[in-house]
mmCIF file of the N, C-alpha and C atoms, coordinates in Angstrom:
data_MODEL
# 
_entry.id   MODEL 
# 
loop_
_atom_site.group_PDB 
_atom_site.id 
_atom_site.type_symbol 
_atom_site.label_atom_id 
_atom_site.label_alt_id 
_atom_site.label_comp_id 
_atom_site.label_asym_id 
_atom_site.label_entity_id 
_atom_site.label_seq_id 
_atom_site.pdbx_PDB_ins_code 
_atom_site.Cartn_x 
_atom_site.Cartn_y 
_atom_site.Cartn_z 
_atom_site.occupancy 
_atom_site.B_iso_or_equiv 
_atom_site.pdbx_formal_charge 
_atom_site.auth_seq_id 
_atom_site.auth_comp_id 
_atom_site.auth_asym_id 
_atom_site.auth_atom_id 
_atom_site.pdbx_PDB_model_num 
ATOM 1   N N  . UNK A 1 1  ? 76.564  102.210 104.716 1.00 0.00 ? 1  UNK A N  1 
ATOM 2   C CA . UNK A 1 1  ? 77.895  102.709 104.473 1.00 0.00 ? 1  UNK A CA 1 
ATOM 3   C C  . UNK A 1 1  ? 78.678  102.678 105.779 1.00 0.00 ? 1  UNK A C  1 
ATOM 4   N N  . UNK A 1 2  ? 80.051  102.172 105.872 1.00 0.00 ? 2  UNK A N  1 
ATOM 5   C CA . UNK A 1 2  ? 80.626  102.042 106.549 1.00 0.00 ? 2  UNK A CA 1 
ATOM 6   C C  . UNK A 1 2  ? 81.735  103.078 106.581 1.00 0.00 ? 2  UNK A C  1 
ATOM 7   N N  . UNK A 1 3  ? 82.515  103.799 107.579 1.00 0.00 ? 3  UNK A N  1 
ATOM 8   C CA . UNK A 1 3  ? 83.753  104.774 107.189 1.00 0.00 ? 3  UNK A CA 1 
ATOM 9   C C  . UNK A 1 3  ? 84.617  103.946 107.587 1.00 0.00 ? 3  UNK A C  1 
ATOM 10  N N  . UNK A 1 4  ? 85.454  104.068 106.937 1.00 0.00 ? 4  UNK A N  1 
ATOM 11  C CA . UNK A 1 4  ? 87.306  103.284 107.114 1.00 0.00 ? 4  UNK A CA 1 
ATOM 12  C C  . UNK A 1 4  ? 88.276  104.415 107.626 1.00 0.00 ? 4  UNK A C  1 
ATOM 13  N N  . UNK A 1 5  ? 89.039  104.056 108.171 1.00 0.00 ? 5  UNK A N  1 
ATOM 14  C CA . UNK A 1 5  ? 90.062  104.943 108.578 1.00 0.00 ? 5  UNK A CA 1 
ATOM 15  C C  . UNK A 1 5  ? 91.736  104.068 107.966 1.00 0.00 ? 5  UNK A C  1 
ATOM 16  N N  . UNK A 1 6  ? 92.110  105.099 107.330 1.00 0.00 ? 6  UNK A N  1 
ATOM 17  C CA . UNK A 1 6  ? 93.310  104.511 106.656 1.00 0.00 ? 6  UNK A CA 1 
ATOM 18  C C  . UNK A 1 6  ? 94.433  105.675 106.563 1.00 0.00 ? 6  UNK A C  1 
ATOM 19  N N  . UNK A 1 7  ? 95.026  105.715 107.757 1.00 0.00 ? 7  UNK A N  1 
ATOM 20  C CA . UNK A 1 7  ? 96.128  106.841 108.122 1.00 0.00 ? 7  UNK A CA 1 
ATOM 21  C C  . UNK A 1 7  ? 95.282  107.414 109.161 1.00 0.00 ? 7  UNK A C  1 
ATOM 22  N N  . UNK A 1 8  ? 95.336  108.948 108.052 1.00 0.00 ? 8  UNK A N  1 
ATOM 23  C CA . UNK A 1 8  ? 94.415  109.719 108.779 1.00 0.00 ? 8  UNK A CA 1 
ATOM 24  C C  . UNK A 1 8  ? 92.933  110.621 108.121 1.00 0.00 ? 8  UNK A C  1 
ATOM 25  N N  . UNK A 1 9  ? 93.069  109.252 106.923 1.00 0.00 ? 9  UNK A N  1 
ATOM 26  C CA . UNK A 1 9  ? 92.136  109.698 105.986 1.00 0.00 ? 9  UNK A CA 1 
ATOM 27  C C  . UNK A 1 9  ? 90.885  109.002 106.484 1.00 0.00 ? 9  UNK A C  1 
ATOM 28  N N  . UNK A 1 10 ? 90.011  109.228 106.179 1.00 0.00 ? 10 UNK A N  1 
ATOM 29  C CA . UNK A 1 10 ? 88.528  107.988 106.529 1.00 0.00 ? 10 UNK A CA 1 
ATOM 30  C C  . UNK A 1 10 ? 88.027  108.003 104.594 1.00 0.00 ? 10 UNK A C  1 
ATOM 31  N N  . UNK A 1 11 ? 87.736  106.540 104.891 1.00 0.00 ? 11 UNK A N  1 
ATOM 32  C CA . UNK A 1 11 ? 87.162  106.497 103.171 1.00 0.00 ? 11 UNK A CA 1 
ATOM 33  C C  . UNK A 1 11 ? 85.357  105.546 103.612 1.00 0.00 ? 11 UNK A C  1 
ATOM 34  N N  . UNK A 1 12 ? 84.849  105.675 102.550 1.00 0.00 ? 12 UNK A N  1 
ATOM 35  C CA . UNK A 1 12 ? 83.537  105.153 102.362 1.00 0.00 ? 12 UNK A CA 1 
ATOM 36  C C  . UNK A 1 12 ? 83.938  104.356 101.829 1.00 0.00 ? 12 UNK A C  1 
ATOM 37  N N  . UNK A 1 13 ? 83.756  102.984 102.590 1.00 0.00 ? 13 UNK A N  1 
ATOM 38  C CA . UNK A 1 13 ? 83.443  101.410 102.164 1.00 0.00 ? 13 UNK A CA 1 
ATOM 39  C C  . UNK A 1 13 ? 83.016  101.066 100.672 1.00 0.00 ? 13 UNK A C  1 
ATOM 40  N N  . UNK A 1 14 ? 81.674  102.098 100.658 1.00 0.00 ? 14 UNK A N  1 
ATOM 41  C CA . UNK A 1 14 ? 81.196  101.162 99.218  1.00 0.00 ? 14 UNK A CA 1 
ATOM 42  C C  . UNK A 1 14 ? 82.171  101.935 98.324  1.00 0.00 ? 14 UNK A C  1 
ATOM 43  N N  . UNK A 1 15 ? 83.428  103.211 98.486  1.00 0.00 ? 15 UNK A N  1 
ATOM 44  C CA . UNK A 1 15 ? 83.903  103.243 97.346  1.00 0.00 ? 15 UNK A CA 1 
ATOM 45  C C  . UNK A 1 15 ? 85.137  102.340 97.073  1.00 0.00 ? 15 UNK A C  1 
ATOM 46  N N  . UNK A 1 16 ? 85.375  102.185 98.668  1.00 0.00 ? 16 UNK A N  1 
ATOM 47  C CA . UNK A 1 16 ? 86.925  101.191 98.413  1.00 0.00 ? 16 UNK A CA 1 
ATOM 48  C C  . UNK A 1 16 ? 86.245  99.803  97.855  1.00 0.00 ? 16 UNK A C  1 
ATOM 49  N N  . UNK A 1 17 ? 85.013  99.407  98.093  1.00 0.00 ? 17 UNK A N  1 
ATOM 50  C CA . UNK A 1 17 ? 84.331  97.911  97.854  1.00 0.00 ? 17 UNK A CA 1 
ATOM 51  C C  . UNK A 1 17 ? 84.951  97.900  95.950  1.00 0.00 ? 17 UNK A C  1 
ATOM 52  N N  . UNK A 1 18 ? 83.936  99.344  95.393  1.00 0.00 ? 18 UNK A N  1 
ATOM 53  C CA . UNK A 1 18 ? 84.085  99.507  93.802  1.00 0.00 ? 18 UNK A CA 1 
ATOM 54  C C  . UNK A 1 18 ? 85.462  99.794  93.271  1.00 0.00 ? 18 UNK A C  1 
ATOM 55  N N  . UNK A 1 19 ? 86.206  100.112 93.988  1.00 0.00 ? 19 UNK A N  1 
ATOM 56  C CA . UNK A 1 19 ? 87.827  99.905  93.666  1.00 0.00 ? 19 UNK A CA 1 
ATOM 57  C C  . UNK A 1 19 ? 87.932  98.408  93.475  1.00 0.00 ? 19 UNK A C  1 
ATOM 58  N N  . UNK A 1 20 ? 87.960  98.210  94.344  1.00 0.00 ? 20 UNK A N  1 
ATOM 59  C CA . UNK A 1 20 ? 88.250  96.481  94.740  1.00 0.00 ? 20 UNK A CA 1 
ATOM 60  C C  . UNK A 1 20 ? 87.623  95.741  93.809  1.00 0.00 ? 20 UNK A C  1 
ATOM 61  N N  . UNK A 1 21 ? 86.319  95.789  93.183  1.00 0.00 ? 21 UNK A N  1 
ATOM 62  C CA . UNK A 1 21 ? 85.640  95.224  92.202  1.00 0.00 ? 21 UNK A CA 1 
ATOM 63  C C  . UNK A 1 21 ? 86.299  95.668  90.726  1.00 0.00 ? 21 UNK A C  1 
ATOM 64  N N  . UNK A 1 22 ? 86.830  96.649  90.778  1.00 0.00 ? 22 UNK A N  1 
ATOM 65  C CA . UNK A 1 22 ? 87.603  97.162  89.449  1.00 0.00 ? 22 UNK A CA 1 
ATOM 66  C C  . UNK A 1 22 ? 89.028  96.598  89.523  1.00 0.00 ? 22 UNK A C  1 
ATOM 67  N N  . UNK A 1 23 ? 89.745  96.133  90.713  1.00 0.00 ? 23 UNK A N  1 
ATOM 68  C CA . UNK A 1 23 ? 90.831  95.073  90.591  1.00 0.00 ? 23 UNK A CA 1 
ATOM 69  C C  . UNK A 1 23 ? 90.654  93.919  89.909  1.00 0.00 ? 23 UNK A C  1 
ATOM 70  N N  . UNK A 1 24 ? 89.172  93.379  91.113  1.00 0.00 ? 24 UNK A N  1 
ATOM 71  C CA . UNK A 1 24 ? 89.167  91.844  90.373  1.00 0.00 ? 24 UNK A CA 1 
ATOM 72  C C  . UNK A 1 24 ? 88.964  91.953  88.818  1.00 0.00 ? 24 UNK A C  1 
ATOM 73  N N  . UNK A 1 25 ? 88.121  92.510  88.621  1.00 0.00 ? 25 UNK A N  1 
ATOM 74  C CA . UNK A 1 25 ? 88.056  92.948  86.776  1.00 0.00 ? 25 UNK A CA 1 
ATOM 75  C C  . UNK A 1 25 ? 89.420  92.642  85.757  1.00 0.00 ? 25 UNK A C  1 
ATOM 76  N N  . UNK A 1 26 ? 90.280  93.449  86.643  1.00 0.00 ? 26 UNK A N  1 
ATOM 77  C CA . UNK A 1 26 ? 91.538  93.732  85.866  1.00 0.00 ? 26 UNK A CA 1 
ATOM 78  C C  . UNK A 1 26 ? 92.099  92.603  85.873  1.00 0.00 ? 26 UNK A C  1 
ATOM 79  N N  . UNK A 1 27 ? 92.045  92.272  87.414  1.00 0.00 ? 27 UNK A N  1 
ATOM 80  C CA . UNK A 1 27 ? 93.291  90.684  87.438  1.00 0.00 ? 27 UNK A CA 1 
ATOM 81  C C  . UNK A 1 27 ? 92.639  89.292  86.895  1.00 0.00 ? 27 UNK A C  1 
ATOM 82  N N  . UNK A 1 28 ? 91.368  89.507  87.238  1.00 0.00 ? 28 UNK A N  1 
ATOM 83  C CA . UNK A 1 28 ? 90.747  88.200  85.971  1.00 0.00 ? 28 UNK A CA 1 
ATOM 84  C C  . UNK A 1 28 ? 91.052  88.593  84.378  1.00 0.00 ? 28 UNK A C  1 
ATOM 85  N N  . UNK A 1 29 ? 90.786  89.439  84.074  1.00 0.00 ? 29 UNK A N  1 
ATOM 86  C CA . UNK A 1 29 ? 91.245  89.720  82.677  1.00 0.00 ? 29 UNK A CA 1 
ATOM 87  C C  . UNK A 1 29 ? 92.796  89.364  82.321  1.00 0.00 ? 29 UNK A C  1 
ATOM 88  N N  . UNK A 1 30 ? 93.456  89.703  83.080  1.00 0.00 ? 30 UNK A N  1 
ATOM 89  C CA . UNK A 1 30 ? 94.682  89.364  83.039  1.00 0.00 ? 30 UNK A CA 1 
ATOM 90  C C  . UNK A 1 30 ? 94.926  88.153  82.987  1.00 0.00 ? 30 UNK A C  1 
ATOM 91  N N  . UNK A 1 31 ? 94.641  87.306  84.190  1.00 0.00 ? 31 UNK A N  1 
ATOM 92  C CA . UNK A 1 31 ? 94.878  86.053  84.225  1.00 0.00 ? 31 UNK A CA 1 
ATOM 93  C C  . UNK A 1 31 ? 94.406  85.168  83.178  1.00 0.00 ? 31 UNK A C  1 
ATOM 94  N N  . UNK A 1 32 ? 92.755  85.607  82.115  1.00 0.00 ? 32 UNK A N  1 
ATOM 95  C CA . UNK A 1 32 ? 92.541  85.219  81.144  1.00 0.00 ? 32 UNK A CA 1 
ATOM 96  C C  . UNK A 1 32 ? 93.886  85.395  79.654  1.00 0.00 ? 32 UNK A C  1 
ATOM 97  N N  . UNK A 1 33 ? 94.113  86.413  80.328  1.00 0.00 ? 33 UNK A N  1 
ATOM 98  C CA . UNK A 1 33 ? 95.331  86.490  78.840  1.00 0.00 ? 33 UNK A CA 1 
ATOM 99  C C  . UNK A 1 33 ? 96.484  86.144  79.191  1.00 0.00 ? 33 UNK A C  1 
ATOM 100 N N  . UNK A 1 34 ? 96.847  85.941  80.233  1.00 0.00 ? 34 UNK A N  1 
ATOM 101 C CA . UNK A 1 34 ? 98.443  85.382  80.682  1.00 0.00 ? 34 UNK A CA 1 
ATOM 102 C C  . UNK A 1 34 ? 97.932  83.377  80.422  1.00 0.00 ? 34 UNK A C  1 
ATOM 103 N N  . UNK A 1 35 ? 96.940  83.112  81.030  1.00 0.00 ? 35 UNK A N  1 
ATOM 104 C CA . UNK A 1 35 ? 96.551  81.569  80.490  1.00 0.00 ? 35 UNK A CA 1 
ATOM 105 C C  . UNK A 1 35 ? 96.755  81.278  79.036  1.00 0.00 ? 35 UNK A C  1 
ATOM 106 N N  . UNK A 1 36 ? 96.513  82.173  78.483  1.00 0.00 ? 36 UNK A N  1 
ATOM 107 C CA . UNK A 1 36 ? 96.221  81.960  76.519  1.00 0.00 ? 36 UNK A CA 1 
ATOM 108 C C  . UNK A 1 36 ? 97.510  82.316  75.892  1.00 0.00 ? 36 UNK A C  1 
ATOM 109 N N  . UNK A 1 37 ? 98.539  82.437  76.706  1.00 0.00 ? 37 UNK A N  1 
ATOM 110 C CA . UNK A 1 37 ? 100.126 82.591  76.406  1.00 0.00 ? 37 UNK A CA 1 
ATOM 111 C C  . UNK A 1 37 ? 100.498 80.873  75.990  1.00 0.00 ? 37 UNK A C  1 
ATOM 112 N N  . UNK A 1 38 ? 101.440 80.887  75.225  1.00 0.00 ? 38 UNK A N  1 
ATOM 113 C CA . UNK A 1 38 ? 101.445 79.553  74.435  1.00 0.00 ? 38 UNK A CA 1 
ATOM 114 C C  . UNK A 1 38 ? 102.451 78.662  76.024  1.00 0.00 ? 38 UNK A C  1 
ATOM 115 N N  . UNK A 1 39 ? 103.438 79.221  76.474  1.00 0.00 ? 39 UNK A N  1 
ATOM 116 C CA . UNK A 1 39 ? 104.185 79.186  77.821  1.00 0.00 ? 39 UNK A CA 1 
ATOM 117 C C  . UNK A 1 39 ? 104.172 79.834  79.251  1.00 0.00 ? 39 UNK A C  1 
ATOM 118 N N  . UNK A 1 40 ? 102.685 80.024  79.775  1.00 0.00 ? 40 UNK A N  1 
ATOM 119 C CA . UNK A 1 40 ? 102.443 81.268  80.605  1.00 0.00 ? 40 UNK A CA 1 
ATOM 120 C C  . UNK A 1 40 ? 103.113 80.823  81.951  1.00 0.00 ? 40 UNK A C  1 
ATOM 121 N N  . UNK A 1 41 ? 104.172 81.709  82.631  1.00 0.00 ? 41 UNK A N  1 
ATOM 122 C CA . UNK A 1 41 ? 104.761 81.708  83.516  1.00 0.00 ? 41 UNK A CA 1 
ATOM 123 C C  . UNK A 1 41 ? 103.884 81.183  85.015  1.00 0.00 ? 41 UNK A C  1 
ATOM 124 N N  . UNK A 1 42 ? 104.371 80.268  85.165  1.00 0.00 ? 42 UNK A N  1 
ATOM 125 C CA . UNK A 1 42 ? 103.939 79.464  86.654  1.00 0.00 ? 42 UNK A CA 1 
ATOM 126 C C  . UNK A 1 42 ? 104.160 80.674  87.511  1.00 0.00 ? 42 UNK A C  1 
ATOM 127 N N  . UNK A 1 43 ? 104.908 80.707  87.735  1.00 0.00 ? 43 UNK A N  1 
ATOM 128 C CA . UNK A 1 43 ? 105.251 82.399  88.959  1.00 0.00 ? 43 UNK A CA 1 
ATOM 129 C C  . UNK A 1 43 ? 104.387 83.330  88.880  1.00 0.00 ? 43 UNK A C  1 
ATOM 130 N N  . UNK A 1 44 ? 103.868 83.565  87.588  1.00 0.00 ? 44 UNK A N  1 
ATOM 131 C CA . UNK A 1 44 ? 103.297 85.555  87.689  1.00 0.00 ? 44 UNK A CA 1 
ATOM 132 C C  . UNK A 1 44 ? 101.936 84.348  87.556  1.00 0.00 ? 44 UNK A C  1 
ATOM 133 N N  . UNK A 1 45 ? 101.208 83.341  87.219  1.00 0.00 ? 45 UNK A N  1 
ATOM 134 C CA . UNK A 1 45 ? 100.313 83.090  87.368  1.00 0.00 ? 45 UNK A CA 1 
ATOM 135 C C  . UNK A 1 45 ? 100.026 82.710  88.683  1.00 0.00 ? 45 UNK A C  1 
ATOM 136 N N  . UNK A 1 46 ? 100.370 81.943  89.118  1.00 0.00 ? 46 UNK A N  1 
ATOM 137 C CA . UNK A 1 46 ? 100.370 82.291  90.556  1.00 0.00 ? 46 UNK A CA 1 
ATOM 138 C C  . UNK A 1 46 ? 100.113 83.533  91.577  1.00 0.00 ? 46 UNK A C  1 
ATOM 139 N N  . UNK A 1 47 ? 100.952 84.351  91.273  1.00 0.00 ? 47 UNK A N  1 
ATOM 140 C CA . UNK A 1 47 ? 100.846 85.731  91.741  1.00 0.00 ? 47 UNK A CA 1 
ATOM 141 C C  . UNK A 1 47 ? 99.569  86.633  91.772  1.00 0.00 ? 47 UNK A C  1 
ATOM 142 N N  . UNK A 1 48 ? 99.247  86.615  90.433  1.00 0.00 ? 48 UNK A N  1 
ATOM 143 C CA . UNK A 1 48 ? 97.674  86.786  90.092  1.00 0.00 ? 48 UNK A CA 1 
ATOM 144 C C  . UNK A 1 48 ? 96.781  86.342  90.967  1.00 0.00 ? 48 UNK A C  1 
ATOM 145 N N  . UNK A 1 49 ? 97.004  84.744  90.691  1.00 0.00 ? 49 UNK A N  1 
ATOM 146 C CA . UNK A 1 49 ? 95.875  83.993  91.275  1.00 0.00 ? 49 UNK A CA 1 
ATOM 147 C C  . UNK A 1 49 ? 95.719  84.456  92.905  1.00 0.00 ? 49 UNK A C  1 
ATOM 148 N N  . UNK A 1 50 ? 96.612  85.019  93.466  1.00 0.00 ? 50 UNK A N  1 
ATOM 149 C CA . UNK A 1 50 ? 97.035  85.024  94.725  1.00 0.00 ? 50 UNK A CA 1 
ATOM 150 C C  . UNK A 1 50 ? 96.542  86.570  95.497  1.00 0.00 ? 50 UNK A C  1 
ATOM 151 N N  . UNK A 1 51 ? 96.696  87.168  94.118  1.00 0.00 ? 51 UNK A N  1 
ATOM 152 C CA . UNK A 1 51 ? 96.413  88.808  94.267  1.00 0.00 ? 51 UNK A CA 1 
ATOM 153 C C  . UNK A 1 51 ? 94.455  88.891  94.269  1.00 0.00 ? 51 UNK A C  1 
ATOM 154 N N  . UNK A 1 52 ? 94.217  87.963  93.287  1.00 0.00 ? 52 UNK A N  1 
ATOM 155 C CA . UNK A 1 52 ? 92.985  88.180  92.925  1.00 0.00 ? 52 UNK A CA 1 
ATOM 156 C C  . UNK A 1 52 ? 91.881  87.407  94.227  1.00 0.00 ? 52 UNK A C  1 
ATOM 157 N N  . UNK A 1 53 ? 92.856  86.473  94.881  1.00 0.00 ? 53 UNK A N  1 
ATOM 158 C CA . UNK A 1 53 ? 92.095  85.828  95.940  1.00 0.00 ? 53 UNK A CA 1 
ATOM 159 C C  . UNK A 1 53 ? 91.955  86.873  97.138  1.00 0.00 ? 53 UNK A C  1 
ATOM 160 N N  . UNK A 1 54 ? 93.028  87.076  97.242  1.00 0.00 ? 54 UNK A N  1 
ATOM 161 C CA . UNK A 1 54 ? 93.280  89.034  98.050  1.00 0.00 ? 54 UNK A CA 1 
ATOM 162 C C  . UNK A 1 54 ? 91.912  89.856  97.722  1.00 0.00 ? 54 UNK A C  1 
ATOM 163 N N  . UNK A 1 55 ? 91.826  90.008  96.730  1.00 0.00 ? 55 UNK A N  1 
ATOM 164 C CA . UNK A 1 55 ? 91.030  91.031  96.402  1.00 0.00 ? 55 UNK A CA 1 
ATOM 165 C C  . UNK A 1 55 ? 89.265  90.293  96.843  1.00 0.00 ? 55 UNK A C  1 
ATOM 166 N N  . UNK A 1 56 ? 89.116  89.389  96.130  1.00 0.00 ? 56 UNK A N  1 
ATOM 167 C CA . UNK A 1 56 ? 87.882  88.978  96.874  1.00 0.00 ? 56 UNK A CA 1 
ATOM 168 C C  . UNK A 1 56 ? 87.636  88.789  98.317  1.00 0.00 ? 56 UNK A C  1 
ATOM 169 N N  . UNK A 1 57 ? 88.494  88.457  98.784  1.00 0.00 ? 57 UNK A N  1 
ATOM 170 C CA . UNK A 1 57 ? 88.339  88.076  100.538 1.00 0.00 ? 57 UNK A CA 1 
ATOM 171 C C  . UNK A 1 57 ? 88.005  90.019  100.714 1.00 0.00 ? 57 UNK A C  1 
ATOM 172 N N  . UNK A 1 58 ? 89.067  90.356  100.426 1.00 0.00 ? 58 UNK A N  1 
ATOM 173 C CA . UNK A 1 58 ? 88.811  91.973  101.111 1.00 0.00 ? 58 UNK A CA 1 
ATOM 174 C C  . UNK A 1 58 ? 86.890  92.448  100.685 1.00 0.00 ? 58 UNK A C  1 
ATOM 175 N N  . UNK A 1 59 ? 86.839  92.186  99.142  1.00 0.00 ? 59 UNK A N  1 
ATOM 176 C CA . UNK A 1 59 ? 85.484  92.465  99.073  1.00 0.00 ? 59 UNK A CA 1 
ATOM 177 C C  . UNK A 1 59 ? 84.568  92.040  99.913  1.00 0.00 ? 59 UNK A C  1 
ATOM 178 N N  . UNK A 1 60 ? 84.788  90.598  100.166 1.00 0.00 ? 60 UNK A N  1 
ATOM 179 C CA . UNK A 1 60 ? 83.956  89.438  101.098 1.00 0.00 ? 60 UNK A CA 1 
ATOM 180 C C  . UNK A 1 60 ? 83.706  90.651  102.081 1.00 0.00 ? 60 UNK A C  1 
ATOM 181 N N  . UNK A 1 61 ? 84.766  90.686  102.761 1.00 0.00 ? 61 UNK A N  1 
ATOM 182 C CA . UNK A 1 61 ? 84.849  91.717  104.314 1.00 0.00 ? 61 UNK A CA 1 
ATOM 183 C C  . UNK A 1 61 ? 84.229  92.992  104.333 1.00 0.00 ? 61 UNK A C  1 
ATOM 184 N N  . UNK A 1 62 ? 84.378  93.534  103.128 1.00 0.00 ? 62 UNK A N  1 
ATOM 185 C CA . UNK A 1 62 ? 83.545  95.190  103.041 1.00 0.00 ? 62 UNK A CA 1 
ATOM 186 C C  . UNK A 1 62 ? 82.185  94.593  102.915 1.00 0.00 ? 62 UNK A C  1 
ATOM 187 N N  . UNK A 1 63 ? 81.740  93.849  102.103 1.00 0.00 ? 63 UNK A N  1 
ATOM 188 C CA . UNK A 1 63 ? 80.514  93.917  101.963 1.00 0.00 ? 63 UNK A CA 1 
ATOM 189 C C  . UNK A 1 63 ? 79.547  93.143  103.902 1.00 0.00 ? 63 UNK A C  1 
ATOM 190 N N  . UNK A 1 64 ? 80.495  92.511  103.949 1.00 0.00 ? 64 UNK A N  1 
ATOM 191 C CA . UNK A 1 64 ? 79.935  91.626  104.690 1.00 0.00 ? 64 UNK A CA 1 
ATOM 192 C C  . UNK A 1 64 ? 79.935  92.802  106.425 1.00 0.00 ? 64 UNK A C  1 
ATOM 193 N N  . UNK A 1 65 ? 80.873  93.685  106.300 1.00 0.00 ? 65 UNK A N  1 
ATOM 194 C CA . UNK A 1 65 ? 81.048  94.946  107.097 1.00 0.00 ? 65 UNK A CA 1 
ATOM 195 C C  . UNK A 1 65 ? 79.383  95.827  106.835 1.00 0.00 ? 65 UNK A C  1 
ATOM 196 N N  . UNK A 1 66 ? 79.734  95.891  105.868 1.00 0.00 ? 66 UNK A N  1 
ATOM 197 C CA . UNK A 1 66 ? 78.678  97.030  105.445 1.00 0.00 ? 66 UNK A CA 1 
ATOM 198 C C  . UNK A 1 66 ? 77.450  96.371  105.783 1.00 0.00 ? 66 UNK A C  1 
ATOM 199 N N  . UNK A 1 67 ? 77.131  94.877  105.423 1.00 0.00 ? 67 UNK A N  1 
ATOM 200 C CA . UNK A 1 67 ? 75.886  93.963  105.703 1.00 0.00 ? 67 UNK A CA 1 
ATOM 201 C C  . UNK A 1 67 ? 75.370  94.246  107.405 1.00 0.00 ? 67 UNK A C  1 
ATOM 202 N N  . UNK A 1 68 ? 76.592  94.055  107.747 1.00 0.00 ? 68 UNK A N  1 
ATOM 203 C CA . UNK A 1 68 ? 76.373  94.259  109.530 1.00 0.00 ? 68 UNK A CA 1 
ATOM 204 C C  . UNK A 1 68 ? 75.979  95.400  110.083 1.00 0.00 ? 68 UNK A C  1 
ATOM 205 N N  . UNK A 1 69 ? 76.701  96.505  109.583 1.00 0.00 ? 69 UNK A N  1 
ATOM 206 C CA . UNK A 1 69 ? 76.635  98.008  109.918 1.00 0.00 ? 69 UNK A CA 1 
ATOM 207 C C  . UNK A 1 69 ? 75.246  98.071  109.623 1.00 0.00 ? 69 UNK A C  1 
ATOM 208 N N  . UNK A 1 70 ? 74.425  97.579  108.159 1.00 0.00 ? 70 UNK A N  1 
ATOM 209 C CA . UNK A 1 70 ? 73.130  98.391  108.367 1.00 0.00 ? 70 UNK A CA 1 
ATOM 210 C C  . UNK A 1 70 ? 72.251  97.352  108.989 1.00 0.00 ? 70 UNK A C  1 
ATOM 211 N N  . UNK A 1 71 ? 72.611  95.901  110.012 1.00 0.00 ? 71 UNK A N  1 
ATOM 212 C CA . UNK A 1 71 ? 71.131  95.252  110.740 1.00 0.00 ? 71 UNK A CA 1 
ATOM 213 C C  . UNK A 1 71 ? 71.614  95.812  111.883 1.00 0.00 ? 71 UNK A C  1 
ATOM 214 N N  . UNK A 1 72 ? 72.507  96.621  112.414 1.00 0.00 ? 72 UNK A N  1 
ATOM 215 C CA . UNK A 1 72 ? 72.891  97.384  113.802 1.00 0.00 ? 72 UNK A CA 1 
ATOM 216 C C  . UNK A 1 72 ? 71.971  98.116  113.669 1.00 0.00 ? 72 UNK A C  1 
ATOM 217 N N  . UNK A 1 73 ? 71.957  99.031  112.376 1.00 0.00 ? 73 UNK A N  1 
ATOM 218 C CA . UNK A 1 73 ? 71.323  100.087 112.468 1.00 0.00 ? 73 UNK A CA 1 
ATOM 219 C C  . UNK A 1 73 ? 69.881  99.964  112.137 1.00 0.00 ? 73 UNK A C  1 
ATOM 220 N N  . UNK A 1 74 ? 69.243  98.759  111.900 1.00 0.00 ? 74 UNK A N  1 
ATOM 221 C CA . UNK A 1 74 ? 67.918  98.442  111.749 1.00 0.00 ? 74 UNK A CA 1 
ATOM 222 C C  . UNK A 1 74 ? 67.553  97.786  113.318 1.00 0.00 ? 74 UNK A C  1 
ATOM 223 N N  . UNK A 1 75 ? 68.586  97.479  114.265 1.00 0.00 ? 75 UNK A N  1 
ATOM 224 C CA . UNK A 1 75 ? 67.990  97.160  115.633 1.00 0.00 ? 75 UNK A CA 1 
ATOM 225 C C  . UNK A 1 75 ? 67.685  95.537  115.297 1.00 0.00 ? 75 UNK A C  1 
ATOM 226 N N  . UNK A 1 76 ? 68.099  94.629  114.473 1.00 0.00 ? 76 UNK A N  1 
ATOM 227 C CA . UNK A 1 76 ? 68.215  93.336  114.392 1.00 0.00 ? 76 UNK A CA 1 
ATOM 228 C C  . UNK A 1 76 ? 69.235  92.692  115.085 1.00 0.00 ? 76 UNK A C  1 
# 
């Protein structure tokens, strides 16, 4: 577990990670039903696609944070 500092709050990594995993959820779902629109808007699909790439990179980074934090703390 990693702590974040965001203001002047500190949050636990793996909960912002499971936020972040409950985005991508949402915005793939979305993007599945904005595709199956008979005319689905180039713009907000895009946007999605753009939001949801957001959201994985950030996951990428927490997890890949958190990966590091515990071989520090194993002395690797």
């Amino acid at each position: 577990m990693t702590r974040l500092s965001i203001g002047d709050v500190e949050h636990n990594s793996e909960d912002v990670a499971r936020k972040v995993e409950g985005d991508i959820a949402f915005l793939t779902e979305r993007l599945h039903l904005l595709e199956q629109q008979q005319k689905p808007n180039a713009v907000i699909l895009q946007t999605y696609r753009d939001m949801l790439e957001s959201r994985f990179a950030v996951l990428h980074w927490l997890r890949q944070d958190s990966a590091q934090t515990k071989r520090l703390a194993s002395g690797q």
